[in-house]
C-alpha positions, 0 to 999 in steps of 0.5 A, a space after each residue: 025841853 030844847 036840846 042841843 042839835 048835831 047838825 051843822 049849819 052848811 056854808 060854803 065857805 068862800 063865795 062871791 055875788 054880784 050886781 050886774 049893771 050896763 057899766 059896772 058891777 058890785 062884787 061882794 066876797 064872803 069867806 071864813 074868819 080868821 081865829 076862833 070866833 067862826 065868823 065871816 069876813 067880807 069885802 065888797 067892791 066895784 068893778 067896771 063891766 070892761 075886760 081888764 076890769 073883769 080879769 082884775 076882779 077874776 084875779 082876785 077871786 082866785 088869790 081869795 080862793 073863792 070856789 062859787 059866783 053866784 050872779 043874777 040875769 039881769 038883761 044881757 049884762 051878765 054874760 060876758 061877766 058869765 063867761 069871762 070866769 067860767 073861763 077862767 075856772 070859776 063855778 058861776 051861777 045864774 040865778 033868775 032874778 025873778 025868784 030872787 026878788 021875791 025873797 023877803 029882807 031884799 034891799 035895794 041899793 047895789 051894794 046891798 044887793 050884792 052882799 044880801 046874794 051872797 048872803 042867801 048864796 052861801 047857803 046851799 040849796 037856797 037858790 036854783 042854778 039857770 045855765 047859761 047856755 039856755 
């Protein structure tokens, strides 16, 4: 007979992906619902790689309170991205793209991309931190 579990399923609960491309990036934020019903609210949204593009999308990071942004290495694109919030306070992570993409049910559009990341992201333990630095 299967009985109930006591464990609770861990989330963090305000989480942020992104796909990072040469001229623009798609964010996609994930944090809790609002009411009883537990679940999720998202939003996804693009942004230009430019530094006013970047800080308006920091911003509103902050203003959601998002505590992770998790990001794939993608060529060299991903570091002013990277840097620009580790300055600004946010906990970014650079995940391998190369071990994400092995992962099945990955889609292949960017905004898919992105909200499938932050999906896998807001669990933790599903993917490994690469420093920056290295």
């Amino acid at each position: 007979m299967l009985e109930s579990s006591q464990d609770n399923e861990e989330i963090i609960e305000r989480i942020a992906a992104l796909d990072i491309g040469k001229a623009e990036l798609v964010c996609c934020v994930r944090i809790p619902g609002q009411g009883p019903g537990g679940r999720r609210r998202q939003e996804v949204s693009t942004y230009s790689t430019m530094t006013r593009s970047l800080l308006t999308m920091a911003d509103r990071l902050r203003e959601l309170g998002v505590t992770r942004v998790v990001m794939e290495s993608t060529s060299d694109y991903w570091k002013p991205v990277f840097y620009l919030l580790e300055a600004a306070g946010v906990d970014a992570w650079l995940v391998n793209a190369k071990d994400v993409k092995h992962l099945p049910g990955r889609p292949k559009t960017d905004r898919l991309d992105a909200v499938w990341l932050c999906k896998v992201a807001e669990r933790p333990g599903s993917l490994r931190c690469r420093c920056a630095g290295l």
